[in-house]
C-alpha positions, 0 to 999 in steps of 0.5 A: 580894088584895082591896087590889090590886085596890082599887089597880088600880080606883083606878089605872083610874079614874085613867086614865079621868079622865085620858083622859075629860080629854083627850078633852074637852080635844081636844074642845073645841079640836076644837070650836073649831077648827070653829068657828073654820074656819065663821067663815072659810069664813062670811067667805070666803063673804061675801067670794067673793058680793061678788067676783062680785057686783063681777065681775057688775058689771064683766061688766055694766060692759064690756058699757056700754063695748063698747056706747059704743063701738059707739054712738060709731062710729056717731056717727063714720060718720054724722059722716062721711056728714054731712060728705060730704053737706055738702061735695056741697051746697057744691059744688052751691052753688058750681056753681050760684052760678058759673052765675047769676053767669055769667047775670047778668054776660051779661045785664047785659052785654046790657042795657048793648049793648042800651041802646047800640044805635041807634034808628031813626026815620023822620025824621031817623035818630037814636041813643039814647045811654047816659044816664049814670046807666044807665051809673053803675047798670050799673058798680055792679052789676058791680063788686059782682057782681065782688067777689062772684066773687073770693070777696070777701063782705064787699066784695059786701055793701057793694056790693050794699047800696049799689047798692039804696040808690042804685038801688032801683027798678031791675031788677037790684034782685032781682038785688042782694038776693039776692046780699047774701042769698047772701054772708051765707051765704057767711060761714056767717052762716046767720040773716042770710042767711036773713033777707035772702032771706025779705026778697027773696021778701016784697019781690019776689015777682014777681022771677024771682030768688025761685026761687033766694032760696028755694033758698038759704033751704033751704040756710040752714035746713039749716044752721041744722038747721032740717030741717022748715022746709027740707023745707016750703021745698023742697017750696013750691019744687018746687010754685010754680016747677016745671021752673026750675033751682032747682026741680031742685035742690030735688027732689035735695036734698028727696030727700037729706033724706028 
């Protein structure tokens, strides 16, 4: 009896340390499948801070977009305004280039007939005759003046720059400098222009003609985005020759640039 139950004991802690066996086996690879799902889920955590910080970045980064966008539209509509604003003094210089040539074809043309109009003395009644070099003068500003009507600059500069070297103490002298002045701008050479009219305002300065010289200089200053030298033209303008037609003019454009 004693010996079957030696047997027994013996076949118990057999199984006992075939199971504690197992059980430490399992154990283990429990342990190791723990520890093998923490490296992932440690990875798998590293990996999803990285999505959302790239998710942040490119939340951050439509943000930056969608205000460039914004931000260029902006540009575009002001682009726009600018170019309607430009196209409007074009055409307010186109009108008031029209009536000064108008007003300086009719008064050359007055000149001319007063020129060629009889002179009565008391004896013996006698007519003054147009002397040729008046004659010479008048067709030369006209034929520049003519040029510069068809939209022809180039033509007019060489006009009006050899009507001054050919005449240069004559009234119509102002006249000429400005409209040299005036198809430089029409060619958009803006510093030439400029500086042709600056030269009309220092050489003329009693010329009725300056008015206009300073109008176009703040036309060439905007062009040349020179806004605050503009403005300070402008307001010189208004000041100095105030209820002329140039003077007129500036007092909108000076407001426009406000």
């Amino acid at each position: 009896m004693k010996q079957a139950w030696n047997l027994f004991f013996a076949a118990l802690v057999s199984t006992s340390v075939l199971v504690s066996s197992a059980w430490a086996a399992d154990t283990a690879e429990l342990s190791r499948q723990v520890q093998a799902l923490q490296q992932s889920s440690s990875s798998l955590d590293g990996r999803l801070a990285r999505m959302e910080s790239e998710a942040q970045k490119n939340q951050n980064l439509l943000g930056m977009l969608k205000e460039i966008e914004a931000l260029k539209a902006e540009v575009a509509k002001l682009r726009g305004l600018t170019e309607v604003q430009a196209h409007q003094l074009d055409t307010l210089d186109k009108r008031q280039t029209d009536l000064y040539t108008d007003l300086d074809q009719r008064l050359t043309e007055l000149a001319k007939e007063a020129k060629a109009a009889p002179v009565v003395v008391p004896v013996p009644p006698a007519a003054t005759a147009v002397s040729p070099d008046t004659q010479a003068e008048t067709a030369a500003y006209e034929a520049a003046l003519k040029l510069f009507r068809e939209d022809n600059y180039k033509g007019a500069i060489v006009g009006f720059t050899a009507f001054l070297k050919s005449y240069p103490d004559s009234t119509l002298a102002p006249n000429a400098q400005y409209w040299v002045g005036y198809s430089y701008y029409g060619l958009k050479d803006y510093k030439v222009a400029l500086a042709h009219q600056q030269k009309l305002v220092a050489i003329y300065p009693a010329s009725a003609k300056v008015p206009d010289a300073m109008l176009n200089i703040a036309a060439n200053q905007i062009a040349l985005n020179n806004l605050a030298g503009a403005r300070k033209t402008l307001e010189q303008l208004i000041a100095k020759y105030p209820g002329t037609p140039a003077a007129t003019q500036a007092s909108r454009r000076l407001a426009a640039l406000k």
